[in-house]
N, C-alpha and C positions, 0 to 999 in steps of 0.2 A: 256710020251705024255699026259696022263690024267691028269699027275698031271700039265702041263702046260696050259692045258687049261683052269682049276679049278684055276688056278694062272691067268692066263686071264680075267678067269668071274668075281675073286675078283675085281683085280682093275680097271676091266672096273664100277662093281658094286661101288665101293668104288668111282672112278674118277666122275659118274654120282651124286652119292649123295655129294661129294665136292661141284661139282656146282650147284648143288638144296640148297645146306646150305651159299654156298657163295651168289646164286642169294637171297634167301628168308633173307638173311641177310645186306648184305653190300652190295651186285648187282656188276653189270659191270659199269663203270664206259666211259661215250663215249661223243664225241659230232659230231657223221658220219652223222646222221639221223637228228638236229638240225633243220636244215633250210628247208628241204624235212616236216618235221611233220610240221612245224609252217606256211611255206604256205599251205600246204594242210588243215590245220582249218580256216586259214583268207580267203584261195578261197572259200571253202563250207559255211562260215557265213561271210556275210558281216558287219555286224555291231562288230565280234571280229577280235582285234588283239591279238598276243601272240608271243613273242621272247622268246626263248630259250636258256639258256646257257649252262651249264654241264648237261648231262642226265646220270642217272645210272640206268641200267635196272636191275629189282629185279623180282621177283614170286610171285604170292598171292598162297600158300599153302591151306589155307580156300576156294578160289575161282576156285583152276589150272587156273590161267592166270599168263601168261607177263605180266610186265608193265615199262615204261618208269616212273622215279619218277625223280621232278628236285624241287630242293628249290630256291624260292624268284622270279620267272620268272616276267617278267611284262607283264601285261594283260591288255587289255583296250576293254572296252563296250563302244559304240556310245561314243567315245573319251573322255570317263573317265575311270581314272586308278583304278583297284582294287588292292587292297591290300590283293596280296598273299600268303601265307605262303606257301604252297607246291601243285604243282601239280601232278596228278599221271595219265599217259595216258597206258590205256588197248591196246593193240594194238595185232593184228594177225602177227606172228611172219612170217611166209610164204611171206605174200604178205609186210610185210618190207623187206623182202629181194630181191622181185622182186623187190626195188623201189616205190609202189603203195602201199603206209602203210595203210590198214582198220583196223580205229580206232574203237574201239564197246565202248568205254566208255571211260569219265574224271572225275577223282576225284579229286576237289579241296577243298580245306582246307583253311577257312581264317582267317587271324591274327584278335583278337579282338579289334571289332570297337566302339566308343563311336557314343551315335544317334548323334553327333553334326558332325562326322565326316561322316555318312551316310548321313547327308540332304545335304553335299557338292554333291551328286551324284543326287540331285531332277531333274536335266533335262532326267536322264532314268527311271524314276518311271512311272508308268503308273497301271493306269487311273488317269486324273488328278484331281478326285476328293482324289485319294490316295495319290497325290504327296501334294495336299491341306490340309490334313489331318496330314501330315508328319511335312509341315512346319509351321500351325500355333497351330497345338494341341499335338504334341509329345515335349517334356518337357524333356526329356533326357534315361538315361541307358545304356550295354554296351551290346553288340551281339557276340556270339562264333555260330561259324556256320559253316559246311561242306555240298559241293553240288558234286553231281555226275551227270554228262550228258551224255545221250545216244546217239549213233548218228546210222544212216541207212547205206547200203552199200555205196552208197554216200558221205559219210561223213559228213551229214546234221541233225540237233539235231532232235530227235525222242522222247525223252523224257527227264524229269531229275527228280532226289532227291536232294532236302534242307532238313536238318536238322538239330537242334542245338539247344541253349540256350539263354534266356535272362535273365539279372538282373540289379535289378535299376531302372525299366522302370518306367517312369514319365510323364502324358498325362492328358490337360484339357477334361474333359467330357464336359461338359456343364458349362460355367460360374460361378464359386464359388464352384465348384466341383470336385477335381485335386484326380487322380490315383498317390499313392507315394509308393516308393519302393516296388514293383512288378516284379515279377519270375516267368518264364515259362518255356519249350521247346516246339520245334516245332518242325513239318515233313511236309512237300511241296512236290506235285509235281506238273504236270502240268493240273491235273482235280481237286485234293484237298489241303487243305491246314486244317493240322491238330494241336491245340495248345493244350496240355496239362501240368498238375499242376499246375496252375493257383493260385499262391498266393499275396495278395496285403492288400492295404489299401486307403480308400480314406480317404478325412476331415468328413466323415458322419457316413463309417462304413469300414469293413473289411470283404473281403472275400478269400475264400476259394476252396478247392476240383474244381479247376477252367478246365472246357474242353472245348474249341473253335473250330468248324470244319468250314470249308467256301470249298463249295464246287462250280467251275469255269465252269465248262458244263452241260448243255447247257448256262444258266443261272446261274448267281452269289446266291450263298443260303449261309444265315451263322445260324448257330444252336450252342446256345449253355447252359449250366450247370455250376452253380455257387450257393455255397451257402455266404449268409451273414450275419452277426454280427453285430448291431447296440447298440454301450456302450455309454456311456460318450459323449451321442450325444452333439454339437456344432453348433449352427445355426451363430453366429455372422460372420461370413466369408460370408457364402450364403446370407442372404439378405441385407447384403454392395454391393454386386456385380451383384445379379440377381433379377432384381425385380419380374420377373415370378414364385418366389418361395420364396414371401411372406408368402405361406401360415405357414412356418417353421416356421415363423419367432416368431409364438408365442409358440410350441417347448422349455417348462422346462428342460423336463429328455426325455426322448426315447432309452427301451430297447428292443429288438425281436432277433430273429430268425428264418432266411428263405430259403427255397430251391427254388431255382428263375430255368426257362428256356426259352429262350431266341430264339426265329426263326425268320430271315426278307429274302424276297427273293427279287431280283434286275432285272428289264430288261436290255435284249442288252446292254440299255445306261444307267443304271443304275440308273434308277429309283427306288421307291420302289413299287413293283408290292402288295406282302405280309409280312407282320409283326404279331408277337405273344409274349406277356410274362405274362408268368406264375411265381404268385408268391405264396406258403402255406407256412403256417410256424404259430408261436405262437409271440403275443406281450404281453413279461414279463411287462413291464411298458409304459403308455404316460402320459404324463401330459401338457394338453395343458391351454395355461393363453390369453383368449378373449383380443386382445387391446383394443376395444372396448365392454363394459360388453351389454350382451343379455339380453334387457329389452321389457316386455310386457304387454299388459293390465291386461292379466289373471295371469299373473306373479306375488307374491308380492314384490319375492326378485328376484335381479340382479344376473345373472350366470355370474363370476367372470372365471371358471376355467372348465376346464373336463377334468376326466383321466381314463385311462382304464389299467387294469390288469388283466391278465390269459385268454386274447383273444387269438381266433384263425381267424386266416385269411386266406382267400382265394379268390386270385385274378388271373383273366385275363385280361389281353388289346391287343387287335388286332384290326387288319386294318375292320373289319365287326362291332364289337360289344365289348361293355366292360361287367366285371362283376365283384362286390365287394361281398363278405361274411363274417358277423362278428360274431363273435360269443363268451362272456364274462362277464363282467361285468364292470361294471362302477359308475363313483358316477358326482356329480355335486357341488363346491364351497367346497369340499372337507369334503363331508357327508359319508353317510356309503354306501358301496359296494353294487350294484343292478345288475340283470340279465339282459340281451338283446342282442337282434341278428338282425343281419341290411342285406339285400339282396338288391344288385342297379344291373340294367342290365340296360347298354345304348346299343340302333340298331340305328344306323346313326342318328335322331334327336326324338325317342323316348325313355325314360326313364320309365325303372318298379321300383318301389322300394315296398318294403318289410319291416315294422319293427317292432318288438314287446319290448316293454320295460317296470320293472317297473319301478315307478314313487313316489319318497318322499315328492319331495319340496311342498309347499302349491299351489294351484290353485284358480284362482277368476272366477267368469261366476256370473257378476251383472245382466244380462239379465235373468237367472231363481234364483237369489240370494245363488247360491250354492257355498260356502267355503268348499274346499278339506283341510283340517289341516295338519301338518306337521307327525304329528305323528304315520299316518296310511300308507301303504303301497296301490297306484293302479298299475292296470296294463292296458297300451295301446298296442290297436292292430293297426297299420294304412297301407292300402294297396293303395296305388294308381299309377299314369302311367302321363309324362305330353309327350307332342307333337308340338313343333313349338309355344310358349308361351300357350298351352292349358294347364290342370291343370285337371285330372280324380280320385278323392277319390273314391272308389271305397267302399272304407269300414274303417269307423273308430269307434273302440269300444274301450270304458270307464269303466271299470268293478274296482270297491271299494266298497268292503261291499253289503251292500243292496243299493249301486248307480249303476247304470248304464246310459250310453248314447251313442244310435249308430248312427250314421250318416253313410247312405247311394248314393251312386251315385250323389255327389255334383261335377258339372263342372265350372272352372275357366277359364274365357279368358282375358289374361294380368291383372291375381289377380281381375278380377271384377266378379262379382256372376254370373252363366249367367240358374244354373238347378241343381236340387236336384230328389231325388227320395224320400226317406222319411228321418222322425227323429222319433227318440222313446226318450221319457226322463224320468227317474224313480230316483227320489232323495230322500232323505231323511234328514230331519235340528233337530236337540237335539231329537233325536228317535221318529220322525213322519215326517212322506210324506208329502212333501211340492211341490211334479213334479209329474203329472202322468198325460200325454201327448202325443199326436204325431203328425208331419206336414206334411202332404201327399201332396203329388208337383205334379197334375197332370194337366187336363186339365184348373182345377183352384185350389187355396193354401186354403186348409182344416187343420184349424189346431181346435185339439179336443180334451179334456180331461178332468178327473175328479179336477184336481188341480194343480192350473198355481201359481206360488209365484211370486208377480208383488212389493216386499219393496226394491227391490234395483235399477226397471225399472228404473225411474227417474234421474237416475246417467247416463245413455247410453244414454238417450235425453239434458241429459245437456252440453253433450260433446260437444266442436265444431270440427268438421270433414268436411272441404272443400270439400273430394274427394265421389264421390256417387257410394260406391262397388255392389250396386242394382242395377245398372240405367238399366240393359237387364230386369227388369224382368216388363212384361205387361200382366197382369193376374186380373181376379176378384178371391177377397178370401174373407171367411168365416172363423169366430173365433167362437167355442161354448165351455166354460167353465164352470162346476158346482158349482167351487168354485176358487174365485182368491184371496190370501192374499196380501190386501195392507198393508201400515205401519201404527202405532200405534195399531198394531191388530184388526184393521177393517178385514169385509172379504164381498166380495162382489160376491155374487150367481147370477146364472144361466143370467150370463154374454154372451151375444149373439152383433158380430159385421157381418153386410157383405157389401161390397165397392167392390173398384175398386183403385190399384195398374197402376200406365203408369210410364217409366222410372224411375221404383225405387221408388216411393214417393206417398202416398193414394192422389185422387183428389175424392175421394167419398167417404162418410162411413156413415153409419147410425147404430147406436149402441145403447145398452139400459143394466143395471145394475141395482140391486136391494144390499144395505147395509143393508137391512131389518127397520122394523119401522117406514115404509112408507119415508125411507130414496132412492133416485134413484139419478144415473148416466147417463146424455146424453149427447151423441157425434154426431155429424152431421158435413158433409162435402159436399160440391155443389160446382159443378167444371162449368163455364160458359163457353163452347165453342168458342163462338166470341174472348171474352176478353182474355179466360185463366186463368181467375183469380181463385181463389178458398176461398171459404168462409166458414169455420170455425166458430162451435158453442161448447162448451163446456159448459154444466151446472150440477153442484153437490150441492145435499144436505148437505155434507159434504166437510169441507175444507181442513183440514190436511191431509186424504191421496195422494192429488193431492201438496201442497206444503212443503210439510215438507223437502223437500232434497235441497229448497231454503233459503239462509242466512238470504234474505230479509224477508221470513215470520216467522222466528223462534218465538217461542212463542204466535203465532197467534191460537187462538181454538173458535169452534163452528161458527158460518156462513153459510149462502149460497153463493153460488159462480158461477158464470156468466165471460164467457173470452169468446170474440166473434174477431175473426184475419182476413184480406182481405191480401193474399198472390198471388204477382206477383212476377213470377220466385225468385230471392234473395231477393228479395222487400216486406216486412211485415207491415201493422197496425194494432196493435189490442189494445182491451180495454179490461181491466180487472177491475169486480165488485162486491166488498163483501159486505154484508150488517152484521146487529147485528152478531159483533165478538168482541172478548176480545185478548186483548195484555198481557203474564203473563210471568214476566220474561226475557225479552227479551233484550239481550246482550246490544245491541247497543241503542235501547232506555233507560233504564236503564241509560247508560255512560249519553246521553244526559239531562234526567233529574236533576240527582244527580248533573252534574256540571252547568245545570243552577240554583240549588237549588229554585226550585219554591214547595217549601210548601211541602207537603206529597205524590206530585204525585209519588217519586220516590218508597216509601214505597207499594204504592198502587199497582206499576208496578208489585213488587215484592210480593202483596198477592194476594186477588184473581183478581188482571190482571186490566189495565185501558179498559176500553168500549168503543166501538166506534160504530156510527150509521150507518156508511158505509166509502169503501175506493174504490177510483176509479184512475184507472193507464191509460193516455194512453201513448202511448209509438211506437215507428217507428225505424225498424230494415233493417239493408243493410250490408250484409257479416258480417262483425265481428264487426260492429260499431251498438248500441243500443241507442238510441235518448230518453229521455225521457224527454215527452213533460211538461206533471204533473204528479203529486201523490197528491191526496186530499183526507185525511182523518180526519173526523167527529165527534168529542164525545163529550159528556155530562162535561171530565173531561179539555180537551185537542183537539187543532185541529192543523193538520199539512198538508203545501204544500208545496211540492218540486220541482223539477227538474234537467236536467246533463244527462250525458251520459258516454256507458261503453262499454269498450273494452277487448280482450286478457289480456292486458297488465295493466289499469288504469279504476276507477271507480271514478267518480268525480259528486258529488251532494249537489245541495245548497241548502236551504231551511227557511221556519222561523215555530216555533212553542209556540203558543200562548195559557195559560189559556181559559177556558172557561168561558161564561158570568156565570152560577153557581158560580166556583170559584169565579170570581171580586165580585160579588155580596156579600159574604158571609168574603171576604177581606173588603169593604166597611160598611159593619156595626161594626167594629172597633173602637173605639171613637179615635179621633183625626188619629192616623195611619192611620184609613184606606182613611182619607179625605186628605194626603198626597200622599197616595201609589197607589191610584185610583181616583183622585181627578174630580169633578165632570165638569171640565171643556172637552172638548170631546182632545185628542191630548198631552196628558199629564200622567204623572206619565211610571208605569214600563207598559209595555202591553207584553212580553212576551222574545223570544231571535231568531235571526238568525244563523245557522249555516252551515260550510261545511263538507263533508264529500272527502276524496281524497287521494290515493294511486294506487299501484298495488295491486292486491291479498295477504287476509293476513296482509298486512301492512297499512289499513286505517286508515288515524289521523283525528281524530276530532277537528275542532277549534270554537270557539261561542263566541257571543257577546252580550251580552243584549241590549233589546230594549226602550230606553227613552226617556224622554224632561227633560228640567230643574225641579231638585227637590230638596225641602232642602239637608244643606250643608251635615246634618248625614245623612239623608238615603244614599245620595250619596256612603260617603264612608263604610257604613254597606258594600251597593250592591258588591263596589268592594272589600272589605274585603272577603266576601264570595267567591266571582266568585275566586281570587286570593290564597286562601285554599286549594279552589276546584282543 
């Protein structure tokens, strides 16, 4: 007996684990339950269908469950078919037997899709900015994926898991900028959506270590980590296609390395409520090439190029506020390697920025005559913040050697001047102080120090500048300097001005200068209320340090000098008046002497100087057109009057210039010549030559003609032998 029931327990033992090894292997083989399981999912979800063919029912060993498993079944979601490869339905073994199958779970399995064969399914994608997203910027790849769906006592979906694989994947990001073979997997369910190992490349760069999470409740959130790789960058694709990312377009070389993160969150309707990206990392290489070169007045040379190397970067952009941080070195036109660190934080339409940099190339400031040389190294400090076209320097320090220059609290409204706080200026020119100054901006413009260099002023008044970057400023100011150096190494002391500044431009000034040696400078300015007008008096004992940076008076020395201007708004007349001065040297007279060959005046120009009794200009000016009425000037050797007028573009003046009676006279006592050459009849012989003077800048041709009546047949042609030499 014992031993029969021990024989019992075997092959009852033995019988149960057959069909534990036949279920968890090959299963049952049925199709009783077919139609019973397949309505009872299409009644509880309305949007699936599913028909059933052979069910084999097996065991999950790992799980202890039943399950119905069937290959190839067809399935349809809102009346598109999926393509199934196997389904596997959990099911409570009990209540399939009552007939009342509760399903607790489906596992489906699906054959791999290419994206061209998923967008055939865009009428069930949802949301439709996903279904938008699918059909005009997903670009291809192929999807392996398995889903598991939970359902309730009911039989109504309670939850589910997607999970699976992608490769291939291929998507426009932004215009010129294409995601190309790209790997991932993924897990889903119905609060998250989880994307990890994220590997790809776009036409820019490549990345890596890639994790995606998008999380569905309450609200849409997607978070994610990625690093990238920027080699053998390529701009020519990007700005063929996006003009928004021009800025590439001038992008040599570009290498870096970065760990980027990624947050945007979504309303209800999927809006963008918040966004964040974080990017640090290191830029091995840039090189960027100006399409147009960055030229400026202080500039001597054109910046061509900029590159940076062994930067570190650190950036954020979000929906609040940006922030750039730079921190490396750089060079400019391809010079030697310099430090600097850049700080930019924008808050809705305020900007801080932060930079300190040094500085090689050469720097011009004609204003205090200060040349920064190429050979020394500065360093700039500059802090400022702008706001809605405003513009707040807050602090800008110049520090080279024994230079400095700091400018303080200067505010900009649409780039026009509008306040300052002060200026310090401390220079130095061939190893002596040439700036030691400051301009205090308060309730009126103080500016005060022991030595102002004033030899290159005249270069910044001769500009022409349409646009008035002063015009806010309506102020009475005071100038008191010890010592100002003009040019030719004059120096003129205890230099004292105080006026009146309205829209940018002095309408009063009264001023006074000593050159020493009973040598003075007076300035005066009187503005008429009614009229408007403003009237102008300049007078110097000295002439060259007020003209020297003029063409027209090159080689002009000693004189007094008188310029007296009636100025309505654009509208100028003024007269200018030198009295005993010498002409020596002087380019353009010279040309005209030598090629009228008139005797020795050329030799004279060129030793100690032709003389003259006085030269009077008047002349009438209106925007960029200069009227010149006359030019009569006076001497012992030579007299000359002119006229014409001068633009931007053309300078165009006629004139005649005639010996003087000295000369004729001393021509006339010549026996027989000179009763030819000055013949005593009044209207006859040579009396001197006409000429023009006309070009643009730079390029003035001189043409002349001498001036006669009939003269015998040789001198005739002596005169033109000569002039035709000439």
């Amino acid at each position: 007996m014992k031993k029969f029931i021990f024989s019992l327990i075997i092959f009852i033992l033995l019988s149960f684990l057959s069909i534990i090894i036949v279920l968890s292997t090959i299963g049952i083989e049925t199709s009783r339950f077919n139609d019973l399981i397949s309505k009872k999912i299409n009644q509880a979800n309305n949007f699936i269908e599913i028909n059933l063919e052979t069910i084999v029912y097996k065991l999950d060993l790992k799980n202890i469950n039943l399950f119905l498993d069937t290959k190839n079944p067809n399935l349809t979601y809102r009346r598109s078919v999926i393509p199934v490869q196997n389904i596997k339905v959990y099911i409570n073994f009990i209540s399939l037997i009552k007939t009342d199958p509760k399903i607790k779970k489906i596992n489906i399995t699906l054959n791999e899709l290419s994206i061209r064969e998923i967008k055939k399914f865009n009428k069930i994608i949802k949301p439709s900015n996903l279904k938008s997203f699918m059909n005009s910027r997903v670009l291809g790849g192929k999807i392996k994926s398995e889903i598991e769906v939970f359902l309730d006592q009911k039989n109504l979906i309670d939850n589910f898991i997607a999970k699976g694989s992608v490769k291939n994947f291929g998507a426009k990001l932004i215009d010129g900028v294409n995601m190309e073979n790209t790997e991932f997997s993924f897990f889903a369910d119905n609060t998250d959506i989880l994307i990890k190992n994220i590997f790809g490349k776009t036409n820019l760069f490549k990345f890596t270590d890639g994790d995606l999470r998008i999380s569905l409740s309450p609200e849409v959130t997607i978070v994610s980590n990625f690093k990238t790789n920027f080699k053998n960058f390529s701009n020519k694709k990007i700005t063929k296609s996006n003009k928004n990312l021009k800025l590439v377009e001038g992008i040599a070389d570009f290498e870096a390395d970065l760990n980027n993160t990624f947050f945007i969150n979504f309303d209800k309707t999927y809006k963008v409520k918040r966004y964040e990206l974080k990017s640090n990392g290191k830029i091995s290489k840039l090189n960027y090439n100006f399409k147009k070169h960055l030229e400026n007045s202080l500039l001597i040379e054109k910046v061509e190029n900029l590159n940076l190397k062994e930067t570190t970067i650190k950036s954020n952009f979000n929906s609040k506020d940006t922030s750039i941080y730079l921190d490396g070195r750089y060079n400019l036109n391809n010079n030697s390697f310099l430090d600097f660190n850049l700080e930019n934080l924008s808050k809705g339409k305020t900007r801080n920025i932060k930079v300190n940099f040094d500085y090689a190339q050469s720097l011009v400031l004609d204003a205090i005559n200060f040349n920064k040389p190429t050979d020394s190294v500065a360093n700039i400090d500059l802090s400022l913040n702008q706001k809605s076209g405003n513009t707040l320097i807050d602090q800008l320090i110049y520090t080279e050697g024994k230079n400095k220059m700091i400018i303080e609290g200067i505010k900009l409204r649409n780039n026009e001047f509008e306040s300052l706080k002060k200026i310090t200026i401390k220079t130095n020119k061939n190893g002596k102080k040439n700036n030691d100054f400051i301009i205090d901006y308060g309730k009126k413009i103080l500016v005060k120090g022991k030595q102002f260099d004033a030899n290159q002023l005249s270069k910044i008044f001769s500009k022409k500048n349409d646009r008035n970057y002063f015009s806010k400023i309506n102020k009475d100011i005071e100038i008191d300097f010890d010592n100002i150096s003009v040019p030719l190494s004059n120096k003129l002391k205890n230099f004292k001005l105080i006026g009146r500044i309205e829209e940018g431009k002095f309408i009063r000034i009264s001023s006074k200068g000593d050159f020493g040696n009973n040598n003075f400078l007076d300035i005066t300015m009187k503005n008429n209320k009614e009229t408007k007008k403003k009237y102008l008096e300049v007078y110097s004992d000295l002439t060259e340090p007020l003209l020297t940076e003029y063409n027209f008076f090159k080689g002009l020395s000693g004189g007094k000098l008188l310029f007296t201007s009636i100025i309505d708004k654009n509208l100028s007349s003024s007269k200018l008046k030198i009295e005993k001065f010498k002409v020596i040297n002087a380019p353009g007279m010279v040309k005209l002497l030598s090629l009228a060959d008139l005797g020795g005046l050329a030799d004279l120009a060129e030793g100690d100087g032709l003389s003259f009794d006085i030269l009077e200009i008047d002349l009438e000016k209106k925007g960029d057109l200069t009227k010149i009425n006359e030019i009569l000037a006076l001497g012992p050797s030579v007299s000359i009057l002119m006229e014409g007028y001068q633009n931007s573009d053309i300078t165009s003046l006629r004139g005649t210039l005639v010996p003087a009676k000295t000369l004729n006279k001393i021509i006339s006592k010549i026996p027989v010549i000179g009763d030819i050459v000055i013949p005593k009849e009044a209207g006859e012989g040579l009396f001197g030559i006409s000429f023009k003077l006309k070009g643009p800048p730079g390029e003035i041709k001189t043409t002349i003609n001498p001036i006669r009546t009939v003269t015998p047949r040789f001198i005739q042609k002596i005169i033109d032998k000569n002039k035709n030499t000439k």
